[in-house]
Every structure is written in C-alpha cells, then in structure tokens.
N, CA, C and O atoms as a CHARMM CRD file, in Angstrom:
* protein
*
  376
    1    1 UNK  N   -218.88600-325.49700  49.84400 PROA 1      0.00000
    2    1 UNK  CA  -218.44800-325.85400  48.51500 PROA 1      0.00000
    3    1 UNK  C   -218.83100-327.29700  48.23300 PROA 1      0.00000
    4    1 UNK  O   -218.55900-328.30600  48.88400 PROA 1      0.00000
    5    2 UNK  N   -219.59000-327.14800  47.00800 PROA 2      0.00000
    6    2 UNK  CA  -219.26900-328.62800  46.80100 PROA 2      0.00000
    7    2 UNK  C   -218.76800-329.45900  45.62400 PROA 2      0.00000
    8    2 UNK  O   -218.52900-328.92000  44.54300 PROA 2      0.00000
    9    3 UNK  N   -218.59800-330.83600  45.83500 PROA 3      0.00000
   10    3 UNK  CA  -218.25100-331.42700  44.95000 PROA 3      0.00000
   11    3 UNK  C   -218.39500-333.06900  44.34500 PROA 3      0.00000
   12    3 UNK  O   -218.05900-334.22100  44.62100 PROA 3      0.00000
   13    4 UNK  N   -219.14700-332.27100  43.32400 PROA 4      0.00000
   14    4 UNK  CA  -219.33300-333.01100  42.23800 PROA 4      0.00000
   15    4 UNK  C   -218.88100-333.14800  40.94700 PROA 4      0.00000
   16    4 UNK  O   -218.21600-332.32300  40.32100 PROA 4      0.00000
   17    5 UNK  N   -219.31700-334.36100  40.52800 PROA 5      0.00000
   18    5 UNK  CA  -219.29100-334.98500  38.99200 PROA 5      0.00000
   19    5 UNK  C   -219.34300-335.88000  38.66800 PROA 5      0.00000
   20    5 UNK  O   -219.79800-336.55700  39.58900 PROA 5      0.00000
   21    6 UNK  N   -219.09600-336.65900  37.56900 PROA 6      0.00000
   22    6 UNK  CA  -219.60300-337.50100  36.55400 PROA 6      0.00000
   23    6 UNK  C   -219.11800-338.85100  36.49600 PROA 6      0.00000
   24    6 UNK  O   -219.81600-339.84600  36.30000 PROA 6      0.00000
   25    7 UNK  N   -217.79000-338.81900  36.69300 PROA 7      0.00000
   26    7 UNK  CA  -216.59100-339.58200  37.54700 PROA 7      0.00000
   27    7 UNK  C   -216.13500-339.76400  38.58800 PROA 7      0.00000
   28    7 UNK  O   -215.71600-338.82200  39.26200 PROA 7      0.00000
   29    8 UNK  N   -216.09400-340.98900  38.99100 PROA 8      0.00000
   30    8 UNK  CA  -215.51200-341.20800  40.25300 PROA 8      0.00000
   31    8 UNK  C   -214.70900-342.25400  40.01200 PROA 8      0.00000
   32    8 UNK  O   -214.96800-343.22100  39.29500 PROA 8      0.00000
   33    9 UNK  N   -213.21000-341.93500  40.94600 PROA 9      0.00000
   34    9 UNK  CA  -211.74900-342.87000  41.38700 PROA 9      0.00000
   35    9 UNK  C   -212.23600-343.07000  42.69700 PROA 9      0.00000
   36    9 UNK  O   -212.69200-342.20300  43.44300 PROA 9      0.00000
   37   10 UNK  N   -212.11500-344.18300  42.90300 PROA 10     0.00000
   38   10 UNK  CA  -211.48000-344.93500  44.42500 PROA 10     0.00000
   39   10 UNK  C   -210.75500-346.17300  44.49800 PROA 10     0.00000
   40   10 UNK  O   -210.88600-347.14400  43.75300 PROA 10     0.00000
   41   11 UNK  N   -209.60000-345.97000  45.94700 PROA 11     0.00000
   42   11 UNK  CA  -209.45200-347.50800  45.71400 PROA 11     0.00000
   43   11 UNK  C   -209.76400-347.97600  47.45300 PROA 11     0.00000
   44   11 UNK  O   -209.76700-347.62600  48.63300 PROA 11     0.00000
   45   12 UNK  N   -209.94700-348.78900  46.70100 PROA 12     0.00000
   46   12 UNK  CA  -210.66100-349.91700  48.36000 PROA 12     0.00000
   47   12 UNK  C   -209.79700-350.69000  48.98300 PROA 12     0.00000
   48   12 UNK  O   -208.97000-351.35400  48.35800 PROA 12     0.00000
   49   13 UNK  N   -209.87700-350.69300  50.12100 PROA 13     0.00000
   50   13 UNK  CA  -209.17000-351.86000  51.09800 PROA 13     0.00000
   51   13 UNK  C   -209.60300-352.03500  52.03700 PROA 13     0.00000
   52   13 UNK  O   -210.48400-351.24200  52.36800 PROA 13     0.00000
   53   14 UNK  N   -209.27200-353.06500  52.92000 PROA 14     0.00000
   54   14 UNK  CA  -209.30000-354.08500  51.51700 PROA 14     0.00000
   55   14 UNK  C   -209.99500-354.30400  50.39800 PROA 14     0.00000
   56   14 UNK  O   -211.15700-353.97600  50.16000 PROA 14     0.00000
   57   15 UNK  N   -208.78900-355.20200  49.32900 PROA 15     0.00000
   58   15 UNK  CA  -209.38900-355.33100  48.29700 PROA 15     0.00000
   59   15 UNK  C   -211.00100-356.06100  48.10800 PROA 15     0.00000
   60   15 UNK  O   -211.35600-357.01100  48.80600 PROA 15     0.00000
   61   16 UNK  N   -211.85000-355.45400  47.07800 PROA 16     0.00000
   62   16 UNK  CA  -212.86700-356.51700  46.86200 PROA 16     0.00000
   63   16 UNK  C   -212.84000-357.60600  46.42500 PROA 16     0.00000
   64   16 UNK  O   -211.95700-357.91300  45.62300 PROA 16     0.00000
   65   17 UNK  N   -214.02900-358.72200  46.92300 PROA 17     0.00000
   66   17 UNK  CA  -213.73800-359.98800  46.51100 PROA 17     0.00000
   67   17 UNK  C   -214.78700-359.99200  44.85200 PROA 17     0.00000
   68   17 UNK  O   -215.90000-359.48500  44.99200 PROA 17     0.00000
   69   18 UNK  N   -214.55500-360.35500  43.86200 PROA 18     0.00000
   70   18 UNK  CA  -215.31000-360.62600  42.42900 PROA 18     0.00000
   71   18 UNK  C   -217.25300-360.63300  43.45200 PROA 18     0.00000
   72   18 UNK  O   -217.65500-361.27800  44.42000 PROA 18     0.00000
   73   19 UNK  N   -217.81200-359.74500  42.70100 PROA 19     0.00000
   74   19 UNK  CA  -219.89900-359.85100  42.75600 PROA 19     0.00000
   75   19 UNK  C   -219.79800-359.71800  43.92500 PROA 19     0.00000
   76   19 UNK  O   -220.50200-360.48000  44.58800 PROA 19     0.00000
   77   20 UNK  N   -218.82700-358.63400  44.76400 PROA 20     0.00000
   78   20 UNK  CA  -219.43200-358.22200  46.73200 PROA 20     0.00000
   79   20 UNK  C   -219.38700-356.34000  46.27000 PROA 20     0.00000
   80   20 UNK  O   -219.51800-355.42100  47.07900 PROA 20     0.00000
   81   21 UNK  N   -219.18000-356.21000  44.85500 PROA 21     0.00000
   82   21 UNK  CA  -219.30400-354.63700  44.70200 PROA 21     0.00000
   83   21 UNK  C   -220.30700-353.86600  44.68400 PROA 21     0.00000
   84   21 UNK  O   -221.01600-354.22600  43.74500 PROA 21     0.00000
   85   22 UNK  N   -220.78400-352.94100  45.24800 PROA 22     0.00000
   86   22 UNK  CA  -221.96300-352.21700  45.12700 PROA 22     0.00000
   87   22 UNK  C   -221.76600-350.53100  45.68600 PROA 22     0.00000
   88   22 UNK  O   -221.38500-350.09700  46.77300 PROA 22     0.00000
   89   23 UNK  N   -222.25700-349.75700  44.28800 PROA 23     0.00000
   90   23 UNK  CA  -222.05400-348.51900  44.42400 PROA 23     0.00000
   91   23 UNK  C   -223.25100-347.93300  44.13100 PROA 23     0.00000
   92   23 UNK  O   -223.76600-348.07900  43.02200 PROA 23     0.00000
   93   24 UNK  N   -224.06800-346.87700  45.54900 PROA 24     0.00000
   94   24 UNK  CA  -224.86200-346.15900  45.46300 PROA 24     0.00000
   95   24 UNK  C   -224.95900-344.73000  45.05700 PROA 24     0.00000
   96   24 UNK  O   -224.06700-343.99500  45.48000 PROA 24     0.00000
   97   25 UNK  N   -225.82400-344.24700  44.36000 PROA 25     0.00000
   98   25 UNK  CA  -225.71400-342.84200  44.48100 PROA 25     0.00000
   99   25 UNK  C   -227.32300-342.20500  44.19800 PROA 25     0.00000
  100   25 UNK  O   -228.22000-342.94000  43.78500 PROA 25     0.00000
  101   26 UNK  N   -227.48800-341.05700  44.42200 PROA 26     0.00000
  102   26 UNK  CA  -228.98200-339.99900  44.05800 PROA 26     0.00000
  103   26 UNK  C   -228.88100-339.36700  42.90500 PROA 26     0.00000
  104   26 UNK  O   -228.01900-338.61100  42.45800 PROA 26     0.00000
  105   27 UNK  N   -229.80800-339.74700  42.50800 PROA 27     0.00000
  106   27 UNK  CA  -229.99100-338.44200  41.25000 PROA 27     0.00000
  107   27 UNK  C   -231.08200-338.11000  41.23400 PROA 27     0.00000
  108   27 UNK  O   -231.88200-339.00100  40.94700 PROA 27     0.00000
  109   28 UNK  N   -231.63600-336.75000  41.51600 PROA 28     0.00000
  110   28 UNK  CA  -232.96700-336.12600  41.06300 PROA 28     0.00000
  111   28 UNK  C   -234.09400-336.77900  42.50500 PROA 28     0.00000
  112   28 UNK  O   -235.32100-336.81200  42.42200 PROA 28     0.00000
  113   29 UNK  N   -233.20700-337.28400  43.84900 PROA 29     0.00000
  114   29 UNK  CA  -233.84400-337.78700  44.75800 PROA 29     0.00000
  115   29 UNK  C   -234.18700-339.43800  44.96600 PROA 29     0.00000
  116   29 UNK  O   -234.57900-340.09900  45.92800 PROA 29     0.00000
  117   30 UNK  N   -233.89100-339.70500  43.78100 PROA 30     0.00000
  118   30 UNK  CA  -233.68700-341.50400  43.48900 PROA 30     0.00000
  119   30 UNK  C   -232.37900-341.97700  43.55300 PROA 30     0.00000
  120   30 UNK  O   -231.33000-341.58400  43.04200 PROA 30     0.00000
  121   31 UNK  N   -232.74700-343.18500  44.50800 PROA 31     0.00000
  122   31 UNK  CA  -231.42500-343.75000  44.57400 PROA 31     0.00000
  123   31 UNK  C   -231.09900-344.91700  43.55500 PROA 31     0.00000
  124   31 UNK  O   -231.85000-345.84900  43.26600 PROA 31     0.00000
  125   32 UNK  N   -229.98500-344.70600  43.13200 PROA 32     0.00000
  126   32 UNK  CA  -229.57900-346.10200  41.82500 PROA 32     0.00000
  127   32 UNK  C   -228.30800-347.04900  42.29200 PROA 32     0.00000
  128   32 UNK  O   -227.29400-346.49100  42.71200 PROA 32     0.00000
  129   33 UNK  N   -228.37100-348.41400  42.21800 PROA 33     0.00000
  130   33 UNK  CA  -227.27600-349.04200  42.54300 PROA 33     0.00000
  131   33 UNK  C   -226.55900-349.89600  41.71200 PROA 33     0.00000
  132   33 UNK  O   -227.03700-351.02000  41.56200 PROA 33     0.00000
  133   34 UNK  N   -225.49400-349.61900  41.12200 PROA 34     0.00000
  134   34 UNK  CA  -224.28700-349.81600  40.63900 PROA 34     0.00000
  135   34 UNK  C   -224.00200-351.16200  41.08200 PROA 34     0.00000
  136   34 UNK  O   -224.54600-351.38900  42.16300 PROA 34     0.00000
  137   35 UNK  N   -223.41100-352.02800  40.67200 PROA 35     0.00000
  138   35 UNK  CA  -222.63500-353.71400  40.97800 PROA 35     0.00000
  139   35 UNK  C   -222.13800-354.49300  40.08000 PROA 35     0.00000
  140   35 UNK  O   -222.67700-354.66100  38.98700 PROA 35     0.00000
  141   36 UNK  N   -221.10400-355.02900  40.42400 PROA 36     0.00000
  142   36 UNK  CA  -219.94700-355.50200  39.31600 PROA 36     0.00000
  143   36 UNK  C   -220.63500-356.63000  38.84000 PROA 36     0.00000
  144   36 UNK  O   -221.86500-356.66600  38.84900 PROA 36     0.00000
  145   37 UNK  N   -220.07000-357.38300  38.50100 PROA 37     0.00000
  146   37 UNK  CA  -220.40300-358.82000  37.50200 PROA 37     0.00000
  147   37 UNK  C   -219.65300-359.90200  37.99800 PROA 37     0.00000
  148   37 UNK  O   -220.12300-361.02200  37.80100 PROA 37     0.00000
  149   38 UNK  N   -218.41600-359.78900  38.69500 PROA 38     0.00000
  150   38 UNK  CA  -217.75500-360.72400  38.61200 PROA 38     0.00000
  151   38 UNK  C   -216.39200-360.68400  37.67100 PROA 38     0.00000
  152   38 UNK  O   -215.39600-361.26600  38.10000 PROA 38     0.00000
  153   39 UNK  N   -216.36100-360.31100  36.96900 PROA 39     0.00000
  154   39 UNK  CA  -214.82300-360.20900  35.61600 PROA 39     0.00000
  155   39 UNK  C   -214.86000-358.65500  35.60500 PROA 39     0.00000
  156   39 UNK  O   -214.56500-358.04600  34.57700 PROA 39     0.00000
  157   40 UNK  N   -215.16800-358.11000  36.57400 PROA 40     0.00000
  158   40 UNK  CA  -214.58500-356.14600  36.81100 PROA 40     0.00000
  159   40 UNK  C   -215.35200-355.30700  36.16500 PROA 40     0.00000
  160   40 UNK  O   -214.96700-354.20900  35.76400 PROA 40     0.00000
  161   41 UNK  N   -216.39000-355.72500  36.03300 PROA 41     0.00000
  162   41 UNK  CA  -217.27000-354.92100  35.14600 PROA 41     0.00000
  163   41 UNK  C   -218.30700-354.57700  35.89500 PROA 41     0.00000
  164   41 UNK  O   -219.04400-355.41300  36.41800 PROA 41     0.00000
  165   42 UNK  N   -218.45400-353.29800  36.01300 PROA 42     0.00000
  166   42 UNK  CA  -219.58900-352.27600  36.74700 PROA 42     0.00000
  167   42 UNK  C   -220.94000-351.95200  36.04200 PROA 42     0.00000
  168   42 UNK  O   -220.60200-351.25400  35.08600 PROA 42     0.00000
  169   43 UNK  N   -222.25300-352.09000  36.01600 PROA 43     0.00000
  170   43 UNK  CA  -222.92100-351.70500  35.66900 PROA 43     0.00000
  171   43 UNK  C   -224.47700-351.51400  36.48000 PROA 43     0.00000
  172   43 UNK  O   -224.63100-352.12400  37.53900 PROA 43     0.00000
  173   44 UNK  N   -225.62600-350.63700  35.93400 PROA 44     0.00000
  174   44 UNK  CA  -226.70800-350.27300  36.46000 PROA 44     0.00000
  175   44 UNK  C   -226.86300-349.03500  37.28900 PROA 44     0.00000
  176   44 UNK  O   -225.94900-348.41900  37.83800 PROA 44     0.00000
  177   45 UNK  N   -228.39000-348.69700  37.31100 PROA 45     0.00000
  178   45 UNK  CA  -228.43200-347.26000  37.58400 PROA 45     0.00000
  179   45 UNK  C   -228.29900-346.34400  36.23500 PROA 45     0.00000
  180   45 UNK  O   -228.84500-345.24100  36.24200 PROA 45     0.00000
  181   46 UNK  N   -227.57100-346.78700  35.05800 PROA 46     0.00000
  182   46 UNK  CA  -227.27400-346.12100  34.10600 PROA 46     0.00000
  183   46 UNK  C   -225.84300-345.79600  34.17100 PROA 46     0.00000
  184   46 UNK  O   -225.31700-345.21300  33.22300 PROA 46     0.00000
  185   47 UNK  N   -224.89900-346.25900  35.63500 PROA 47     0.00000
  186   47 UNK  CA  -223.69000-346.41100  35.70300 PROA 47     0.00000
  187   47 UNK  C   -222.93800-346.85000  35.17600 PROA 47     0.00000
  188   47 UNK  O   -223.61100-347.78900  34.75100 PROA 47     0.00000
  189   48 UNK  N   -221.45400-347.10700  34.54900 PROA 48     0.00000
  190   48 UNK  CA  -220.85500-348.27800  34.05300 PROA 48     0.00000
  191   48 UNK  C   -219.17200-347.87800  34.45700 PROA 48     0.00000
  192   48 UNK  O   -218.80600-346.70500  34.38300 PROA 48     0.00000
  193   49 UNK  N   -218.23200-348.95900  34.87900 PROA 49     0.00000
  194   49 UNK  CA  -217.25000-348.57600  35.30500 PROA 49     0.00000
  195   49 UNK  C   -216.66000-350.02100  35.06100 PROA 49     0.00000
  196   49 UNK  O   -217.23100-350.96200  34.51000 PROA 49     0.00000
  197   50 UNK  N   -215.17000-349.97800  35.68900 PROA 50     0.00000
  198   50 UNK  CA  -214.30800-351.06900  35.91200 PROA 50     0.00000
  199   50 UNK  C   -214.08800-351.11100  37.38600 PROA 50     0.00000
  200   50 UNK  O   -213.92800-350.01600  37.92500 PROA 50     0.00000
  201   51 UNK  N   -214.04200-352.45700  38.33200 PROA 51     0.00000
  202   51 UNK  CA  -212.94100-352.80600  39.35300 PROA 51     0.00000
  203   51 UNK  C   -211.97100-353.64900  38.91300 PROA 51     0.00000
  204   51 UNK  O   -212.31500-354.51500  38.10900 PROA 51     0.00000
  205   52 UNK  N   -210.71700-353.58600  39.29700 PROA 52     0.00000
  206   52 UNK  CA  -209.36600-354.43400  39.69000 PROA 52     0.00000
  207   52 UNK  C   -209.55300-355.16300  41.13100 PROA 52     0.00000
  208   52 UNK  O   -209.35800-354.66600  42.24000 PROA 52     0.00000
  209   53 UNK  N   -209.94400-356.35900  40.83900 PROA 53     0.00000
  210   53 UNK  CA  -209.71400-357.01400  42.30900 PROA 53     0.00000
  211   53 UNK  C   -208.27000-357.73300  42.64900 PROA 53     0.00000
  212   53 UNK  O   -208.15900-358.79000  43.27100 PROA 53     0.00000
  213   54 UNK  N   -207.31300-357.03900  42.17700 PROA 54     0.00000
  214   54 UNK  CA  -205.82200-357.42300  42.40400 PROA 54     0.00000
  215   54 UNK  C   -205.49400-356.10100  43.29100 PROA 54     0.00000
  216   54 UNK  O   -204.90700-356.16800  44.37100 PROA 54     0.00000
  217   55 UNK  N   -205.82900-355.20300  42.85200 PROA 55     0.00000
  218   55 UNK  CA  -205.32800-353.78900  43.57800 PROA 55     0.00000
  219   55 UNK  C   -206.34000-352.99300  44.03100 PROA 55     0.00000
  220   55 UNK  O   -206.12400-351.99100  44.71200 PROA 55     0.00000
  221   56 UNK  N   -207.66600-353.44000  43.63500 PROA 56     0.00000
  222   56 UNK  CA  -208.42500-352.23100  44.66400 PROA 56     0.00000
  223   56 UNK  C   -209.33100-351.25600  43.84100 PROA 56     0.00000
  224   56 UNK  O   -210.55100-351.12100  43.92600 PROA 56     0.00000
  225   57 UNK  N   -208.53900-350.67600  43.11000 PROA 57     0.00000
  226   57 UNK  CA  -208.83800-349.60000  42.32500 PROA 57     0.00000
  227   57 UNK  C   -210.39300-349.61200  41.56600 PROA 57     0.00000
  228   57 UNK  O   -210.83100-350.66500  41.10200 PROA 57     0.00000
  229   58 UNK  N   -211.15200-348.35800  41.49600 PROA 58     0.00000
  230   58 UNK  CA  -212.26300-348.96000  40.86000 PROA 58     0.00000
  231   58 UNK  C   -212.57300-347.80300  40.59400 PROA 58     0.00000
  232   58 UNK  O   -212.61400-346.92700  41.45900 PROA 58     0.00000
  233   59 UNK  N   -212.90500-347.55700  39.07800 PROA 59     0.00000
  234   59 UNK  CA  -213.41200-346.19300  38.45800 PROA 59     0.00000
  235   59 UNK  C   -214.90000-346.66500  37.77600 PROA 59     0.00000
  236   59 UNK  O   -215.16100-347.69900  37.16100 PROA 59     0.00000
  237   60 UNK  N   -215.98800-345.22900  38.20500 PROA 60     0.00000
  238   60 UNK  CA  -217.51800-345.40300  37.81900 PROA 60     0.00000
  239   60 UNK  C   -217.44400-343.94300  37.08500 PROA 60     0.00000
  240   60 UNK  O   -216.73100-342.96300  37.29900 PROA 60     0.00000
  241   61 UNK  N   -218.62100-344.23900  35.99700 PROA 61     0.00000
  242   61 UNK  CA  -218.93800-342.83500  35.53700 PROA 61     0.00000
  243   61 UNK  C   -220.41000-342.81400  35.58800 PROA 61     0.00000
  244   61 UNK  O   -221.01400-343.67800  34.95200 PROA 61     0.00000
  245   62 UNK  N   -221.05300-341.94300  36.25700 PROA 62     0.00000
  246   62 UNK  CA  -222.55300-341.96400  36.51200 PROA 62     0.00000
  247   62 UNK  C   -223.50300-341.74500  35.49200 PROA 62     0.00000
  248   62 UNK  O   -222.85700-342.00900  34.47900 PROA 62     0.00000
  249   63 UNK  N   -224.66300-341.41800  35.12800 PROA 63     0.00000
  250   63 UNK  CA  -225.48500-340.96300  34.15800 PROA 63     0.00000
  251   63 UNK  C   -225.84200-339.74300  34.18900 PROA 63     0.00000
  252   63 UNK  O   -226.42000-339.15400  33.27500 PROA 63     0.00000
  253   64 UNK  N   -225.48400-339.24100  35.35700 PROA 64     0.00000
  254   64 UNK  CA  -225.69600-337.89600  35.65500 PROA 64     0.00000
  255   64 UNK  C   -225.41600-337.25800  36.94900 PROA 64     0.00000
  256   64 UNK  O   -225.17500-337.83200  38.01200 PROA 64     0.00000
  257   65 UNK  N   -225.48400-335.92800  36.70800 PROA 65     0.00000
  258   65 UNK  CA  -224.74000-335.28100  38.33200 PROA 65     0.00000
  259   65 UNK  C   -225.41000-335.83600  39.59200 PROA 65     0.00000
  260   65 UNK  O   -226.63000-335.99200  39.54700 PROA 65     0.00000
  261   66 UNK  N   -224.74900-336.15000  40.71200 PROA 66     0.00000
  262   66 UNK  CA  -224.96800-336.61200  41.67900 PROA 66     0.00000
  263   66 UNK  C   -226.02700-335.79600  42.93600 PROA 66     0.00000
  264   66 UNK  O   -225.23600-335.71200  43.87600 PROA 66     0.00000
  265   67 UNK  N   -227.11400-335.28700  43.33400 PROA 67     0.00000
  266   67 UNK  CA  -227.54400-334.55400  43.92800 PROA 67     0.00000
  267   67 UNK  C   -226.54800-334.24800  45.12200 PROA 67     0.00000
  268   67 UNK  O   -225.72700-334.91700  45.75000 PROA 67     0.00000
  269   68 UNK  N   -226.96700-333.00000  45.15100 PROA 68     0.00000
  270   68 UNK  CA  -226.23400-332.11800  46.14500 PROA 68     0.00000
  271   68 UNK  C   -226.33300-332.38300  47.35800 PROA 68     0.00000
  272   68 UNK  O   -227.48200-332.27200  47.78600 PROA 68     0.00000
  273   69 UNK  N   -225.29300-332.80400  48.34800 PROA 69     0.00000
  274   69 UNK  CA  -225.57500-332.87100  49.48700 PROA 69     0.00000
  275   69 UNK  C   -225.62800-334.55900  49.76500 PROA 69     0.00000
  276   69 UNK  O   -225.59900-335.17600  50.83000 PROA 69     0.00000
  277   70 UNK  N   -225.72400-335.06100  48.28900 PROA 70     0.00000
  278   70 UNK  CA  -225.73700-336.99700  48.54400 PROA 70     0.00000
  279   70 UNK  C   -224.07900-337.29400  49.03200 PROA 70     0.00000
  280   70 UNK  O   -223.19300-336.57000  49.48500 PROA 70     0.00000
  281   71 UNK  N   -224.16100-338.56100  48.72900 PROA 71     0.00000
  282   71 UNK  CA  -223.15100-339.60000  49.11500 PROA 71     0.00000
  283   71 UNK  C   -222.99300-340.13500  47.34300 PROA 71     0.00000
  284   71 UNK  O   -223.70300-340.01400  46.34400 PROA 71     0.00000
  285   72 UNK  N   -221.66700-340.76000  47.64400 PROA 72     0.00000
  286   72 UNK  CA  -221.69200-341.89000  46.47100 PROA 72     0.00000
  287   72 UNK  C   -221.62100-342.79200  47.56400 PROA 72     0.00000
  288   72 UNK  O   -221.52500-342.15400  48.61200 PROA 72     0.00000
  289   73 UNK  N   -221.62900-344.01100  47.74000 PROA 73     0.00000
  290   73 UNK  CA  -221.46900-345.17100  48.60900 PROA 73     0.00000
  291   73 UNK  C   -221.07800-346.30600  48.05600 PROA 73     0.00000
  292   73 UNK  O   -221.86500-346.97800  47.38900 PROA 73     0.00000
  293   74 UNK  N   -219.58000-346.73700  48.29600 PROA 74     0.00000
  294   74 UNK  CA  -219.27100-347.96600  48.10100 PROA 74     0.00000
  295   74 UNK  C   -219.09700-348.95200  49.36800 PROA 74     0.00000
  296   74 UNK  O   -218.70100-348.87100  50.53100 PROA 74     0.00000
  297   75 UNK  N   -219.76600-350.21200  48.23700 PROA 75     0.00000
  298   75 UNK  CA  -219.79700-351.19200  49.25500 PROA 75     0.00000
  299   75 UNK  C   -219.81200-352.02900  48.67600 PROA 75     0.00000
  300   75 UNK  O   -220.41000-352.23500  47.62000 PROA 75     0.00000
  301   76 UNK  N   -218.60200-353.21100  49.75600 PROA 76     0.00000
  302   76 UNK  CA  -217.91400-354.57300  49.03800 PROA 76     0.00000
  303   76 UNK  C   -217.62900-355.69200  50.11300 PROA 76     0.00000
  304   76 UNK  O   -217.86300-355.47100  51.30100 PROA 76     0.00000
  305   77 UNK  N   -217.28200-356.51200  49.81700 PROA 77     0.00000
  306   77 UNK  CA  -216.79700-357.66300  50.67600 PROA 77     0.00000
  307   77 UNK  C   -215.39300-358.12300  50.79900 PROA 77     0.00000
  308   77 UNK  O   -215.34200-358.52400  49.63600 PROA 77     0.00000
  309   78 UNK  N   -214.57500-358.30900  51.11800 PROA 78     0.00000
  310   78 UNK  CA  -213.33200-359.28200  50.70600 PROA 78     0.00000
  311   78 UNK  C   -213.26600-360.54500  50.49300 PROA 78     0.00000
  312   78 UNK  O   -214.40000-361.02400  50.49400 PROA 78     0.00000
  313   79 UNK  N   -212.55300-361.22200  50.33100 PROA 79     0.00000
  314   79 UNK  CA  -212.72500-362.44300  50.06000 PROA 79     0.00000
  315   79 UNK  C   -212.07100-362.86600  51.51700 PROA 79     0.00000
  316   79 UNK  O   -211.34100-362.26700  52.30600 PROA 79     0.00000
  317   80 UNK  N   -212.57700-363.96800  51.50800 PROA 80     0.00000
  318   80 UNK  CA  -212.01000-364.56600  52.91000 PROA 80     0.00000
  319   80 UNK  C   -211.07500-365.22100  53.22900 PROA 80     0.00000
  320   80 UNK  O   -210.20000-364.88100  52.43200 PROA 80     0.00000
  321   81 UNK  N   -210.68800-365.92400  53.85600 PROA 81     0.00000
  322   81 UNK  CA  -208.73500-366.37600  54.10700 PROA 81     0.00000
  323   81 UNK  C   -209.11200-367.67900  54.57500 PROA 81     0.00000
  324   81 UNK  O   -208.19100-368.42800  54.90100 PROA 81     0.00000
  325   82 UNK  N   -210.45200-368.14700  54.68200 PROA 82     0.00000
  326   82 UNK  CA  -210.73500-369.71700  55.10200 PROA 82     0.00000
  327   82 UNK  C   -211.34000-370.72900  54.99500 PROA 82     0.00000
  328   82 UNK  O   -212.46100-370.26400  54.78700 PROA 82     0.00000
  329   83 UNK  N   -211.44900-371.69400  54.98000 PROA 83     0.00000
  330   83 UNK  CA  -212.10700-372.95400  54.05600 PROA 83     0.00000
  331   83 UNK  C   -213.25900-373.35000  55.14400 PROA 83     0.00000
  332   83 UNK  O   -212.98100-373.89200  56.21400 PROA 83     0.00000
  333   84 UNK  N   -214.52100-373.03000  54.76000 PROA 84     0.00000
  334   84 UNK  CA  -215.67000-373.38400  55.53700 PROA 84     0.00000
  335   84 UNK  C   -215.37500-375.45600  55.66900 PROA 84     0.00000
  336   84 UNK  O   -215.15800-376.02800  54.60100 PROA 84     0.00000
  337   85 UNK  N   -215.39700-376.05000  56.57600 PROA 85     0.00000
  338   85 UNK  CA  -215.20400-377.43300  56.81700 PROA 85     0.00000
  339   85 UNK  C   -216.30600-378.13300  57.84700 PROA 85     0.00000
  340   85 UNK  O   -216.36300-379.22400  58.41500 PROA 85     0.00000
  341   86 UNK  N   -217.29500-376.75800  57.78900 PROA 86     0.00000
  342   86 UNK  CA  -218.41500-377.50900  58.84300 PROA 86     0.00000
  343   86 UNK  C   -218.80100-378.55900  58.73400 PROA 86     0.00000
  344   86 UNK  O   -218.94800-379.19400  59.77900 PROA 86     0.00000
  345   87 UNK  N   -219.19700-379.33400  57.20700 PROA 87     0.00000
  346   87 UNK  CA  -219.79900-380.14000  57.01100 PROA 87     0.00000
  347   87 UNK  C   -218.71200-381.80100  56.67600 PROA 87     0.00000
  348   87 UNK  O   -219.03400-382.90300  56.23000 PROA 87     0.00000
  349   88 UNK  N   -217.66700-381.35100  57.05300 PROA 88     0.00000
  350   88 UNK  CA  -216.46900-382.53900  57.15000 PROA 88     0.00000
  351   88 UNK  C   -216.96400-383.58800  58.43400 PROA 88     0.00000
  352   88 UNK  O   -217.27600-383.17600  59.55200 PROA 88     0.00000
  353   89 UNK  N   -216.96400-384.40800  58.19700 PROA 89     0.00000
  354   89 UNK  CA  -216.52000-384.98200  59.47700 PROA 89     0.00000
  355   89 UNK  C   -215.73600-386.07300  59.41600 PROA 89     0.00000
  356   89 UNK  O   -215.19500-386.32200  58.33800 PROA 89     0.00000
  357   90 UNK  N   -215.49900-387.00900  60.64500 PROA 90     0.00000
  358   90 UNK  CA  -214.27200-388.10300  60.72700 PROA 90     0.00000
  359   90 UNK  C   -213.20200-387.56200  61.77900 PROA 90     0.00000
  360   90 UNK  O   -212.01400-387.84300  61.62400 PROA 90     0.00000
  361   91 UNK  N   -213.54700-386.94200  62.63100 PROA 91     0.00000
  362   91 UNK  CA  -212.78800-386.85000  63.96000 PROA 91     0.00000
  363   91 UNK  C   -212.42000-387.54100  64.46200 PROA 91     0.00000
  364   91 UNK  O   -212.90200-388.54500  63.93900 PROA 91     0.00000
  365   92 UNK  N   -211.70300-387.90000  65.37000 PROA 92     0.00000
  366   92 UNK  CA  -211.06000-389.10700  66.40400 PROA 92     0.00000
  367   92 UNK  C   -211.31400-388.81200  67.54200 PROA 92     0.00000
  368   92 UNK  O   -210.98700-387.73800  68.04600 PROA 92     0.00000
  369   93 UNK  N   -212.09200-389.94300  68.27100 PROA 93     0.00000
  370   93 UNK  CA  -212.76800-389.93700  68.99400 PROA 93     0.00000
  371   93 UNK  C   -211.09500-390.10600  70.66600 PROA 93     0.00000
  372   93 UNK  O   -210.22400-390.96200  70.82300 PROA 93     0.00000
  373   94 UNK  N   -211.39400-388.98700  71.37600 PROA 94     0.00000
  374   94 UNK  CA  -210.64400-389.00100  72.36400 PROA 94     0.00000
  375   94 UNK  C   -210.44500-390.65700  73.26000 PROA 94     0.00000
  376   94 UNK  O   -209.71600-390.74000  74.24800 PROA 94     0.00000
C-alpha cells in the first residue's frame, strides 16, 4: 500500500534553527529541494509551506504527487546552545 499526497505535516525535534530547513522529494524521477527563508517560509521545487521554529511543526504542499516508492526528506539543523569564543583572547598566564 501506498502513501501518498500533496500535503505533508511534520514536526521536528529537535526544533529547527531559522535557513537549516531543507525538504526533498521526486517527482516524475527528479529530485526538487524545498528550504525555508529564515521568517518560516518554505519555498522551491514548486513547493511552498510554513515552519514554526518555536515548536517544530512544519507543513509543505508539493506541486505534485510524490513518485512511488520515494521519500519526502527532511532536513534541518538546531540551533546551538554555545558562544563560539575561539577568537577571544586575554588568558592569564599560570
């Protein structure tokens, strides 16, 4: 059995961080890739959708049925929890 259509719900977690979104899919044997903007807005491929990067959630509607037997594929980043400081210096010297 399969299943397809036109729409797709998911929610991600972790959450995505704003421009780490990217959603693949086939149509007709071509692959098209989907990616946000930054302010939750999905577009390309002929795709167009919303993400929430507070909760996750992210709805796409494709341009057309998805070939049989494909994937949709999402793929994102989180945001990170830490302040790059490589380039600080002023240590105290032991």
């Amino acid at each position: 059995q399969e299943n397809r259509g036109f729409a797709w719900v998911n929610i991600l977690r972790p959450f995505p961080a704003p421009n780490s979104l990217a959603i693949s899919f086939a149509v007709m044997g071509v692959w098209y890739v989907a990616a946000d903007n930054g302010v939750g807005e999905i577009s390309g491929g002929g795709a167009v959708g919303t993400v929430n990067y507070a909760n996750g959630s992210v709805s796409v509607t494709l341009p057309a049925l998805p070939d049989v037997g494909s994937s949709i594929i999402f793929q994102w980043g989180e945001a990170s929890a830490f302040v790059n400081r490589s380039g600080a210096t002023g240590w105290r010297a032991p």
